[in-house]
C-alpha positions in Angstrom: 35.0 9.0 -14.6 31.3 8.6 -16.0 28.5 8.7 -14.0 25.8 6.1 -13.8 22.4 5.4 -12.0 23.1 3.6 -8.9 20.6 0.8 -7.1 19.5 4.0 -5.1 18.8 6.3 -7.7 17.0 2.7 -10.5 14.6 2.2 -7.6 13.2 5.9 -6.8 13.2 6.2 -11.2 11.4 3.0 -10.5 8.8 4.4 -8.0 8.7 7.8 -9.5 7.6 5.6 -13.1 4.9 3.8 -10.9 3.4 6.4 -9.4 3.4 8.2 -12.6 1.7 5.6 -14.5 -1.1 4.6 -11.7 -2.2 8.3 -12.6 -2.0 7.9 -16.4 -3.8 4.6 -16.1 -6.4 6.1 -14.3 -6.9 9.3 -16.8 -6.9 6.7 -19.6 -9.4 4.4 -17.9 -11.8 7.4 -17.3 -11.3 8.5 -21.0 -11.7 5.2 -23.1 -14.4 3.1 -20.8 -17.2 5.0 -22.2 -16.6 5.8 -25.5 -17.6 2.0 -27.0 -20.8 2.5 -24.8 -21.2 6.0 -26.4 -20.4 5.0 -29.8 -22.5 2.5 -29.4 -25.2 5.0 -28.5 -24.8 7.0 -30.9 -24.2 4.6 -33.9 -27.9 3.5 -32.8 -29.5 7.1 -33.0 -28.0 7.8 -36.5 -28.9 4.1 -37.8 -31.1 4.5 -41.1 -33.5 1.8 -41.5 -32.8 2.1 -45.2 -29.0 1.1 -44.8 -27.9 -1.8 -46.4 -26.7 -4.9 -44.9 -23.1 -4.8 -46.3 -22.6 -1.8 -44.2 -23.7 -3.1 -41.4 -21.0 -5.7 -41.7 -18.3 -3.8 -42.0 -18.8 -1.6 -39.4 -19.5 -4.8 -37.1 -15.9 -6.1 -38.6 -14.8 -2.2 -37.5 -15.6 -2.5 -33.9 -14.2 -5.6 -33.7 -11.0 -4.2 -34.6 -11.2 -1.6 -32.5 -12.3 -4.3 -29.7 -9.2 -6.0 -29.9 -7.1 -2.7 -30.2 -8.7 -1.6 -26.8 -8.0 -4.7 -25.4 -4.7 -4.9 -27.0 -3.5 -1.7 -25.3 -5.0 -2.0 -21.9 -2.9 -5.8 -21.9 0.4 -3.4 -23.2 -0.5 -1.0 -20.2 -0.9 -3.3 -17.3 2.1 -5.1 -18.5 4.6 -1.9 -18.4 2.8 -0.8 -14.8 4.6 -3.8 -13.3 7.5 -3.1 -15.3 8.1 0.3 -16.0 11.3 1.7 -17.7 12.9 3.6 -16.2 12.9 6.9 -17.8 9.0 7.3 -17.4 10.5 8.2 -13.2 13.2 10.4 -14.7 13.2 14.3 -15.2 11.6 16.7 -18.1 15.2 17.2 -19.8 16.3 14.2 -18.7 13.2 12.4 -20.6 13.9 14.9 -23.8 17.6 13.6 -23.4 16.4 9.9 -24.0 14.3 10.9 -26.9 17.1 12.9 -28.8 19.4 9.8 -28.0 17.3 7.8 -29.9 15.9 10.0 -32.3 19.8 10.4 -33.5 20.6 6.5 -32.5 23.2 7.2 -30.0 24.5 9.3 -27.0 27.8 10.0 -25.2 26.1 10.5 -21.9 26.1 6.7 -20.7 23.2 7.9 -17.9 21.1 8.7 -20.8 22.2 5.6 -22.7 21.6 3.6 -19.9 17.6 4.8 -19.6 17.8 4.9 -23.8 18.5 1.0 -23.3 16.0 0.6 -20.4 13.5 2.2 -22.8 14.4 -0.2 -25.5 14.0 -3.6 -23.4 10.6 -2.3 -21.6 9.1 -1.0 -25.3 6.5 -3.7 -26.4 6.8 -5.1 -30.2 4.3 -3.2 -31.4 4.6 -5.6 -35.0 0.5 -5.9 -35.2 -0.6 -2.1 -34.9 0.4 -1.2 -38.4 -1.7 -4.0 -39.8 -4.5 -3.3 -37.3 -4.7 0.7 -38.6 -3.9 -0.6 -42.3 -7.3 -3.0 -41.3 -9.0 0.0 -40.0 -8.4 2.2 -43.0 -9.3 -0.6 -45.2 -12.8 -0.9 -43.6 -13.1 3.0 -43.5 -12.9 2.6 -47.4 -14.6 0.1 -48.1 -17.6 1.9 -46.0 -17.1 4.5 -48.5 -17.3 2.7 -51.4 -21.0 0.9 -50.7 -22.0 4.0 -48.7 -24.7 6.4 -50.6 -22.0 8.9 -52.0 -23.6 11.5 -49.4 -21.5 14.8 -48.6 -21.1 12.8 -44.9 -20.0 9.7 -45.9 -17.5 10.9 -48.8 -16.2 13.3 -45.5 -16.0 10.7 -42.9 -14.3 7.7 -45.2 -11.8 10.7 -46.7 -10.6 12.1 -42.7 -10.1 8.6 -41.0 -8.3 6.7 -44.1 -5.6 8.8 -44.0 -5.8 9.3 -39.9 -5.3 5.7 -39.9 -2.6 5.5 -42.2 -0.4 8.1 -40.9 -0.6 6.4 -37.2 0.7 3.5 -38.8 3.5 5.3 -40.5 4.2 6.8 -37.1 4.0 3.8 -35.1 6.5 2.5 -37.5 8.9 4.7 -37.5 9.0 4.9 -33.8 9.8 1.2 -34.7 12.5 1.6 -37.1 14.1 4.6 -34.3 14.0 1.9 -31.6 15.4 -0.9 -33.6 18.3 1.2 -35.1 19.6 2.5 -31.3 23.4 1.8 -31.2 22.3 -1.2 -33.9 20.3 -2.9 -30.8 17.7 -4.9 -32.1 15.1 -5.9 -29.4 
């Protein structure tokens, strides 16, 4: 006999995932609000008069992209608050259960491949955030290339190019793992 979830046990995952992310949305709303204000702030006190005009472009094209990936996100997180899967309400090992499930692609546990699915159906097609990193390492370069060759600059464009390019590798292969669940394709 195998066990599932019943309507009983989906709606208090359900609540359980609500609750949870009403305090996540909160934390993360209390984190990111300030930070354009502050870098804002503090790309002002650093500004050299001297600094030339193409930099000043690009790093206006640069918080633009971030613009849209803030917005981007806070759209992807009000969306799964309405909807959340299931196994954000679920148990620690339970949770680590779903992850190995689709880490390795499949599960004999059909409880665990029942959240593994939920997961797969409430996961957002993240198909822009690659390009959007790619973007932002691109600028991060390209600020290197017409900066003034300083020790700073070489530092700065050297740490967030390839920040940005492993999150895109990582967002991708989360990609690839999701897609390649029991040859689901969402």
């Amino acid at each position: 006999m195998t066990q599932t979830w019943s309507d009983t046990g989906r709606s208090g995952l359900r609540e359980e995932a609500r609750r949870r992310l009403r305090r996540r949305m909160l934390v993360t709303i209390l984190v990111v609000a300030p930070l354009p204000a502050l870098a804002i702030v503090l790309g002002g006190l650093a500004a050299d008069r001297g600094t030339p005009l193409i930099n000043w472009l690009l790093i206006g094209a640069g918080a633009v992209l971030v613009t849209v990936g803030l917005l981007t996100a806070a759209w992807l997180v009000q969306r799964q608050h309405l909807d959340p899967p299931l196994v954000t309400g679920a148990d620690a090992q339970t949770r680590r259960a779903v992850r190995q499930a689709i880490r390795t692609g499949n599960t004999d546990d059909p409880r665990i491949d029942l959240l593994a699915r939920d997961l797969i159906a409430h996961s957002p097609r993240e198909t822009a955030v690659p390009y959007l990193l790619g973007a932002l390492a691109l600028v991060a370069l390209l600020l290197l290339a017409f900066s003034d060759w300083d020790t700073e600059d070489i530092v700065r464009g050297l740490v967030t190019a390839p920040c940005l390019v492993v999150a895109a590798f990582l967002v991708r292969r989360r990609q690839h793992r999701l897609r390649n669940y029991r040859g689901l394709h969402p």
